[in-house]
Biotite code that builds the C-alpha atoms (Angstrom):
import biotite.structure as struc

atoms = struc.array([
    struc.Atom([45.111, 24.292, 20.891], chain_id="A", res_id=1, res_name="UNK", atom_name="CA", element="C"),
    struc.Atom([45.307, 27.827, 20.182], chain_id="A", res_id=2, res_name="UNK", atom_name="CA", element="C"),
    struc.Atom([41.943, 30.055, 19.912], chain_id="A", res_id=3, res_name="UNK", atom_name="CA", element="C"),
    struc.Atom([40.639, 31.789, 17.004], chain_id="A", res_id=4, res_name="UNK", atom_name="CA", element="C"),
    struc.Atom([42.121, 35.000, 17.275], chain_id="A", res_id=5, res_name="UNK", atom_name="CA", element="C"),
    struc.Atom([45.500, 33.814, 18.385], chain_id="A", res_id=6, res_name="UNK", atom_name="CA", element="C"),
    struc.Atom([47.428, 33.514, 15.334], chain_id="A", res_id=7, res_name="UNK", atom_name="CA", element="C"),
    struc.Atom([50.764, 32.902, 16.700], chain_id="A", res_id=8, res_name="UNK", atom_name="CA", element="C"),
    struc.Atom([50.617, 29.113, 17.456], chain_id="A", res_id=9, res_name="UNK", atom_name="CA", element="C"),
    struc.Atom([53.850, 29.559, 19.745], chain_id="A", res_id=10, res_name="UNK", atom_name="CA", element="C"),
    struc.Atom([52.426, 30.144, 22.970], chain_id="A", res_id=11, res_name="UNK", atom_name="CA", element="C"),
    struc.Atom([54.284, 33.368, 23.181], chain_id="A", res_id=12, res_name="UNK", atom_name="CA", element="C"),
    struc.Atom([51.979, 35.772, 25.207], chain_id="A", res_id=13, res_name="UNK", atom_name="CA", element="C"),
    struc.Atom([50.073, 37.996, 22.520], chain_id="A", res_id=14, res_name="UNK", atom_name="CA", element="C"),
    struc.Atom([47.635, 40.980, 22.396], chain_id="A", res_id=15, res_name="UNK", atom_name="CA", element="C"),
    struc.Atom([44.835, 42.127, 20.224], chain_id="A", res_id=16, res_name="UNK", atom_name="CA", element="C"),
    struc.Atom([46.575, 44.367, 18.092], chain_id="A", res_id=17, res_name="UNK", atom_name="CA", element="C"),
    struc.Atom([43.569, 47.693, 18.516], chain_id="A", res_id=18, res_name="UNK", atom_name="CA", element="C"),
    struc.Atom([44.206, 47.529, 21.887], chain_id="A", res_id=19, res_name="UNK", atom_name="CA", element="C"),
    struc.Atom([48.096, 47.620, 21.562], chain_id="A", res_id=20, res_name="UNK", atom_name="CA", element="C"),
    struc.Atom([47.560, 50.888, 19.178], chain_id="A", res_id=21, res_name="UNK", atom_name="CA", element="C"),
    struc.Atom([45.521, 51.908, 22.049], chain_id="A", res_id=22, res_name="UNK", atom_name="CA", element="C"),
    struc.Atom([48.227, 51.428, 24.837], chain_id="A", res_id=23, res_name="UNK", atom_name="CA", element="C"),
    struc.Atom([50.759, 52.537, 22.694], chain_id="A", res_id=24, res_name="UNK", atom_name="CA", element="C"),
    struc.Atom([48.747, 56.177, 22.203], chain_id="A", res_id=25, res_name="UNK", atom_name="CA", element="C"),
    struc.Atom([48.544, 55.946, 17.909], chain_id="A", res_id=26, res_name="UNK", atom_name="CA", element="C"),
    struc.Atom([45.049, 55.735, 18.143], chain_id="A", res_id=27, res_name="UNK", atom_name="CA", element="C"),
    struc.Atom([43.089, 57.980, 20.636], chain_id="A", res_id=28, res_name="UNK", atom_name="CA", element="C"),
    struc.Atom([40.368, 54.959, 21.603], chain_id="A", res_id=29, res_name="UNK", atom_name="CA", element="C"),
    struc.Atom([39.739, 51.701, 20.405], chain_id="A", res_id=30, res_name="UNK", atom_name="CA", element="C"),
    struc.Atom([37.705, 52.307, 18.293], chain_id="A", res_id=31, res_name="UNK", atom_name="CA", element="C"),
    struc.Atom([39.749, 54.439, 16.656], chain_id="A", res_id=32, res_name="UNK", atom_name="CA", element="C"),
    struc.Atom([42.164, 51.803, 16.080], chain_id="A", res_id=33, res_name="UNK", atom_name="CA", element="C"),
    struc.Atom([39.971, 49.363, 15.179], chain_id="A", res_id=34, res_name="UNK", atom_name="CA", element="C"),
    struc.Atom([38.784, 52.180, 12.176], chain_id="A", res_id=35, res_name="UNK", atom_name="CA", element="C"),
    struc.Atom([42.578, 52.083, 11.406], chain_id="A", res_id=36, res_name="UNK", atom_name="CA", element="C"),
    struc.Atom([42.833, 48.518, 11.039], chain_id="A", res_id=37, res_name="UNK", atom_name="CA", element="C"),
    struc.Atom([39.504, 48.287, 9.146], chain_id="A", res_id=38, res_name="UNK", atom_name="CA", element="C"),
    struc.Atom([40.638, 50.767, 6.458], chain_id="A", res_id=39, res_name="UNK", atom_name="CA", element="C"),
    struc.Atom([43.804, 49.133, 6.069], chain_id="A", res_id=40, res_name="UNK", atom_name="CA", element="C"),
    struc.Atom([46.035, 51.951, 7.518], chain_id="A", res_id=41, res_name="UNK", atom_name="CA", element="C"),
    struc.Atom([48.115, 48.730, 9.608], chain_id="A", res_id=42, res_name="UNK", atom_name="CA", element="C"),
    struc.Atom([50.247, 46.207, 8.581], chain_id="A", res_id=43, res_name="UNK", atom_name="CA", element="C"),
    struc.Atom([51.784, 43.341, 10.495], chain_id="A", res_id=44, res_name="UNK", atom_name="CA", element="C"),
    struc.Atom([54.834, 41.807, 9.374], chain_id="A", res_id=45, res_name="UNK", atom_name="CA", element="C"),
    struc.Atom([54.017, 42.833, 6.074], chain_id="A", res_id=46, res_name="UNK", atom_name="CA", element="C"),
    struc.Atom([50.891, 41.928, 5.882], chain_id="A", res_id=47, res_name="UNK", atom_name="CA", element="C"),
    struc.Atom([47.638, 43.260, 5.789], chain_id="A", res_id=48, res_name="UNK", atom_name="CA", element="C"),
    struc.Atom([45.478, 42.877, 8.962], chain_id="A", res_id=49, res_name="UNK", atom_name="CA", element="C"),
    struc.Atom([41.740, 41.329, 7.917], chain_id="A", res_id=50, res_name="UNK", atom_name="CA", element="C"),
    struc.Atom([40.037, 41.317, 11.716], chain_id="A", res_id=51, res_name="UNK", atom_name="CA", element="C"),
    struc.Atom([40.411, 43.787, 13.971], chain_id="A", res_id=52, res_name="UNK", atom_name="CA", element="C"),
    struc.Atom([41.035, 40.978, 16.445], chain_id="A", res_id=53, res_name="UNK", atom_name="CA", element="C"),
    struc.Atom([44.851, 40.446, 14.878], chain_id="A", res_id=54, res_name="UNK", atom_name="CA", element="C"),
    struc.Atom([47.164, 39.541, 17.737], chain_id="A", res_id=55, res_name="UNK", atom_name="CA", element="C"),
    struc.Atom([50.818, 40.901, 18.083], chain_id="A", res_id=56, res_name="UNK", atom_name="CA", element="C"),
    struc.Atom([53.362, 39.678, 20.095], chain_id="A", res_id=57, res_name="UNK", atom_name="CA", element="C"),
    struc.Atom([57.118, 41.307, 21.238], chain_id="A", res_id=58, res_name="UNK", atom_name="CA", element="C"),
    struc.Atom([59.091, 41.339, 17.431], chain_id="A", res_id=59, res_name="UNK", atom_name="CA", element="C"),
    struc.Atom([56.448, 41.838, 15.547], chain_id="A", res_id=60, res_name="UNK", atom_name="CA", element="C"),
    struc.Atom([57.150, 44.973, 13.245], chain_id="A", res_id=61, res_name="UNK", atom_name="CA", element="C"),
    struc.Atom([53.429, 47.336, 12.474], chain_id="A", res_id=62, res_name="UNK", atom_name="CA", element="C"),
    struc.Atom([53.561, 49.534, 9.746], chain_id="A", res_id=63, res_name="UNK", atom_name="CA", element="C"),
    struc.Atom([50.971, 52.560, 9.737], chain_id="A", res_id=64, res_name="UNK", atom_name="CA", element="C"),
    struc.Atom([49.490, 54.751, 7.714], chain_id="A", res_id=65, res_name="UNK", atom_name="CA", element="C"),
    struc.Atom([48.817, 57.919, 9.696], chain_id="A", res_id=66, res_name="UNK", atom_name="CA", element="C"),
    struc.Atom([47.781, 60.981, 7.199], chain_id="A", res_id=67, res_name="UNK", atom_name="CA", element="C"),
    struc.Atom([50.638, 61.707, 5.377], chain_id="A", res_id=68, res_name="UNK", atom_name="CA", element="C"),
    struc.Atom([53.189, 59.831, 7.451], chain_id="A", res_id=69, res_name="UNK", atom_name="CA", element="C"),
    struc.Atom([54.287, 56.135, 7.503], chain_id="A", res_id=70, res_name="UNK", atom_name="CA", element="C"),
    struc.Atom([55.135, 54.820, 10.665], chain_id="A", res_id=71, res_name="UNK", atom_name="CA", element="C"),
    struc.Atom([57.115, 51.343, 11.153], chain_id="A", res_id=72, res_name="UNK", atom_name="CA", element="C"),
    struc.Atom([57.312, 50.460, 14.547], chain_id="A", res_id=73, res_name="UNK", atom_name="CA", element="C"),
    struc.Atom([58.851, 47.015, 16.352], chain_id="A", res_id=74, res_name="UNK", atom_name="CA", element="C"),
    struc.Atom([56.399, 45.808, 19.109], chain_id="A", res_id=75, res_name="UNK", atom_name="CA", element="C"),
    struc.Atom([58.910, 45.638, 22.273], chain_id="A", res_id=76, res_name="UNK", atom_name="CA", element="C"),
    struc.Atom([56.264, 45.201, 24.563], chain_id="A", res_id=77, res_name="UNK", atom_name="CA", element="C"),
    struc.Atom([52.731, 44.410, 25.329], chain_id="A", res_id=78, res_name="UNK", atom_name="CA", element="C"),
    struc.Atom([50.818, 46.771, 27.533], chain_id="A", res_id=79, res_name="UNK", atom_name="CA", element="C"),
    struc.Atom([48.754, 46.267, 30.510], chain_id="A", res_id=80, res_name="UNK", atom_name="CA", element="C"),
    struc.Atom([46.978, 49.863, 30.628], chain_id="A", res_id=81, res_name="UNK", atom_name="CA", element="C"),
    struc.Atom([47.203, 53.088, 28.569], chain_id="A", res_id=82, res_name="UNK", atom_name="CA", element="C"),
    struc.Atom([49.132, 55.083, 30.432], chain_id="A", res_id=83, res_name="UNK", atom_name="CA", element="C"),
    struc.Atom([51.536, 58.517, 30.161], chain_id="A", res_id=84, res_name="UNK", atom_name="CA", element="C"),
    struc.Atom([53.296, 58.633, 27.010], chain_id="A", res_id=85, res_name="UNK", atom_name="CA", element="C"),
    struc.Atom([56.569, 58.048, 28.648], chain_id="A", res_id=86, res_name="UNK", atom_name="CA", element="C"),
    struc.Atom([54.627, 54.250, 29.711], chain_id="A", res_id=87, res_name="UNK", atom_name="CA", element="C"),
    struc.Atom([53.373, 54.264, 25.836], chain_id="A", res_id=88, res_name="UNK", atom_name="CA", element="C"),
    struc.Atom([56.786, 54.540, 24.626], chain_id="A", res_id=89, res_name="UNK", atom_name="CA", element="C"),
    struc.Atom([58.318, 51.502, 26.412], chain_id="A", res_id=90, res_name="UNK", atom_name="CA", element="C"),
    struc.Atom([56.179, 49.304, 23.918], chain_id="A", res_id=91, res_name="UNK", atom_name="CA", element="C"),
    struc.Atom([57.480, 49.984, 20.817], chain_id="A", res_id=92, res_name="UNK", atom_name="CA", element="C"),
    struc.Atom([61.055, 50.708, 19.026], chain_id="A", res_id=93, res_name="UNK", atom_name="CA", element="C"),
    struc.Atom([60.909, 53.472, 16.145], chain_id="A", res_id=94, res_name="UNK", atom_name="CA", element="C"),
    struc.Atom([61.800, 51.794, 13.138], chain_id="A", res_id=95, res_name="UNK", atom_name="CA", element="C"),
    struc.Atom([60.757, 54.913, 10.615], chain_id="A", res_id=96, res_name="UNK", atom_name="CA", element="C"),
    struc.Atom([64.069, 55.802, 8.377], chain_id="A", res_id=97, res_name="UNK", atom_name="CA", element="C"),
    struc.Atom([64.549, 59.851, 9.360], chain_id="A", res_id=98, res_name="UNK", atom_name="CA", element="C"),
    struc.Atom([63.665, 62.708, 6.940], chain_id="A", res_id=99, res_name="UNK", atom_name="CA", element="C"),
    struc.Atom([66.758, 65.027, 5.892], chain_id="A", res_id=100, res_name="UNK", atom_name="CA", element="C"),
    struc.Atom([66.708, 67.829, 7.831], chain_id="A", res_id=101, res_name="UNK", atom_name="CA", element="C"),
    struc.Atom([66.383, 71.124, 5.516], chain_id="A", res_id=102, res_name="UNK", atom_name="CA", element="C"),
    struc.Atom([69.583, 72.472, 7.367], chain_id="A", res_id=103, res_name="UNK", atom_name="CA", element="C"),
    struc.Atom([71.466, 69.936, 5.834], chain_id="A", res_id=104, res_name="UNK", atom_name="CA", element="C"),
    struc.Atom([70.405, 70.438, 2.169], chain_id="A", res_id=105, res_name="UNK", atom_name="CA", element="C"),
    struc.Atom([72.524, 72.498, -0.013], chain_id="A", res_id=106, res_name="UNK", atom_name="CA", element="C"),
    struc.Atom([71.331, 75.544, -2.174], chain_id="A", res_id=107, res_name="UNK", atom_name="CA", element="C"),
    struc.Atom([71.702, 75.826, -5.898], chain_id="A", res_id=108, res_name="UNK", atom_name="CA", element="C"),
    struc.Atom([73.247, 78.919, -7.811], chain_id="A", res_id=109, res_name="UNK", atom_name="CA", element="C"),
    struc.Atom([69.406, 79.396, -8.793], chain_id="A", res_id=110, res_name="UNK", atom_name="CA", element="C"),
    struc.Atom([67.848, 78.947, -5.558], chain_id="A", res_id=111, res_name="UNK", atom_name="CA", element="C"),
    struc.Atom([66.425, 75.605, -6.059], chain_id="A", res_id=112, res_name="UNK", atom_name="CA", element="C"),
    struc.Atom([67.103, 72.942, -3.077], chain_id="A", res_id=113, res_name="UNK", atom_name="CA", element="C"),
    struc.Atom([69.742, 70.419, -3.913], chain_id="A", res_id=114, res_name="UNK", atom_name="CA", element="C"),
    struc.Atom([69.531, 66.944, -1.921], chain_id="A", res_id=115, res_name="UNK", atom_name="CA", element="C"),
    struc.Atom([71.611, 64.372, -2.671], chain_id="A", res_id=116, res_name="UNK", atom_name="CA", element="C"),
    struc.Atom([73.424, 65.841, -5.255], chain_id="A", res_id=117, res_name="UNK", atom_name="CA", element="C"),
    struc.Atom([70.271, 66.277, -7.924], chain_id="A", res_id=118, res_name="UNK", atom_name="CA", element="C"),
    struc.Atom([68.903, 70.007, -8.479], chain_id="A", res_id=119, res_name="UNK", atom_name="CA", element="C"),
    struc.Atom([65.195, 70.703, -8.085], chain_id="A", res_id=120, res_name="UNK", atom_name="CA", element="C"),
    struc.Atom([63.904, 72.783, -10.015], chain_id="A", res_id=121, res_name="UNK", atom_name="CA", element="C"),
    struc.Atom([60.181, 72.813, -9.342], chain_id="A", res_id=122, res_name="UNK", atom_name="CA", element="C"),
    struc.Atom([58.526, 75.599, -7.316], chain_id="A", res_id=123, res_name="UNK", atom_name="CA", element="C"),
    struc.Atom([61.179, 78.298, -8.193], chain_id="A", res_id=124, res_name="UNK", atom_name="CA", element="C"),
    struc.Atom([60.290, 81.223, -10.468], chain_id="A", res_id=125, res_name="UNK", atom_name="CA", element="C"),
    struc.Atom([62.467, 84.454, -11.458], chain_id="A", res_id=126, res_name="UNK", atom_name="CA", element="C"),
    struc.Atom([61.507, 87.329, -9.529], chain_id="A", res_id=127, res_name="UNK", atom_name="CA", element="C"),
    struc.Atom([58.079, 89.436, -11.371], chain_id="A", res_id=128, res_name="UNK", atom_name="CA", element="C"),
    struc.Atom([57.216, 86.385, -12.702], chain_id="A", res_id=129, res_name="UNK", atom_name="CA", element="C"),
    struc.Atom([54.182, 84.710, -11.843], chain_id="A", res_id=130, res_name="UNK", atom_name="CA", element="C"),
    struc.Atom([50.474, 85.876, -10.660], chain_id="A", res_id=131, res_name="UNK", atom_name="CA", element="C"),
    struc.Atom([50.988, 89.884, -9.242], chain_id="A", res_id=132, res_name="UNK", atom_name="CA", element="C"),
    struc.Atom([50.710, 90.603, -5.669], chain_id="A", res_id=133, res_name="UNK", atom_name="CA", element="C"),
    struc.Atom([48.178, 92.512, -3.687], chain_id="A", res_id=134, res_name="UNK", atom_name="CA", element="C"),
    struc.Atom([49.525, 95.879, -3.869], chain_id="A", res_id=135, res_name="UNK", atom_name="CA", element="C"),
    struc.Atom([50.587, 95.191, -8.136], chain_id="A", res_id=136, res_name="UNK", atom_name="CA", element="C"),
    struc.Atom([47.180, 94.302, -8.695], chain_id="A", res_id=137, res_name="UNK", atom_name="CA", element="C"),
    struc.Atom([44.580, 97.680, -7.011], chain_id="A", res_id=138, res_name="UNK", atom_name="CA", element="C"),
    struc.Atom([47.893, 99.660, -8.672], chain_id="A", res_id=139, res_name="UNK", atom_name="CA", element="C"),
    struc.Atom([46.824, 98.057, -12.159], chain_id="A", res_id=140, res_name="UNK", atom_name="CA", element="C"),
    struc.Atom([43.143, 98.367, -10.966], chain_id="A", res_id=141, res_name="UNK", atom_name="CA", element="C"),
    struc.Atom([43.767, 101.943, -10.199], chain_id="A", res_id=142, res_name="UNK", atom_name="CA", element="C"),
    struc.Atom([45.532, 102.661, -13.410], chain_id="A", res_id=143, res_name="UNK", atom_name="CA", element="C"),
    struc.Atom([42.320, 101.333, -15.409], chain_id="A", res_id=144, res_name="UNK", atom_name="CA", element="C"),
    struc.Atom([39.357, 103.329, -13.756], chain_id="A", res_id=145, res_name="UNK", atom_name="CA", element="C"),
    struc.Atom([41.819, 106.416, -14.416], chain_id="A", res_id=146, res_name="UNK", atom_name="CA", element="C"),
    struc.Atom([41.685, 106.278, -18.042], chain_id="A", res_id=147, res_name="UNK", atom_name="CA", element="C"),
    struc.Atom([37.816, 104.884, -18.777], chain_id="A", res_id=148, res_name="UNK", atom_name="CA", element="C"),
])
């Protein structure tokens, strides 16, 4: 018979999933993880984890939500102590899809970015236009006071 928190009825070997985030340094202390889980920052297998005593076992794939990143990580292995970050990085297998590096993006005849063949076109203005800098704006200050 399997216990409450064991959710895998396989009989592979398992671990609470806050401690794995623990082990596997993406949370800083339990508690911390189980804050993560709790907010629904972690996903198992898809699905959204509703105790903090969720168990994961070697396959299992855990999306999270860290700030403005999304992590998806496979669960190699289950750890026995939190250790260096060279033992923390035995556990899992990076599944997160790269970003394109900026070296690899072409430019655009008007200085926009181009990735993947489409132009942007947002955040680029003609030079003078726009708010004035430091030094236009006490020259324009100057300029008033001289003629009041």
């Amino acid at each position: 018979m399997a216990s409450k928190t064991d959710d895998h009825s396989d009989g592979a070997a398992s671990q609470r999933l806050d401690q794995w985030l623990w082990y596997a340094r993406f949370a800083k202390s339990r508690t911390l993880a189980q804050a993560l889980i709790d907010r629904g920052k972690v996903r198992l297998n898809r699905n959204r984890i509703g105790k903090v005593s969720q168990t994961c076992k070697p396959g299992d794939v855990v999306t999270l939500s860290l700030g403005p990143r999304i992590r998806i990580v496979r669960v190699v292995g289950l750890g026995i102590r939190r250790g260096p970050a060279t033992e923390a990085a035995v556990l899992f297998e990076e599944l997160t899809p790269q970003p394109v590096p900026i070296t690899d993006r072409a430019k655009t005849g008007d200085g926009a970015m181009n990735v993947g063949g489409e132009a942007l076109s947002h955040g680029v203005r003609e030079a003078g236009a726009g708010r004035p800098t430091k030094r236009e704006r006490r020259q324009t200050e100057r300029l008033k006071f001289r003629f009041d």
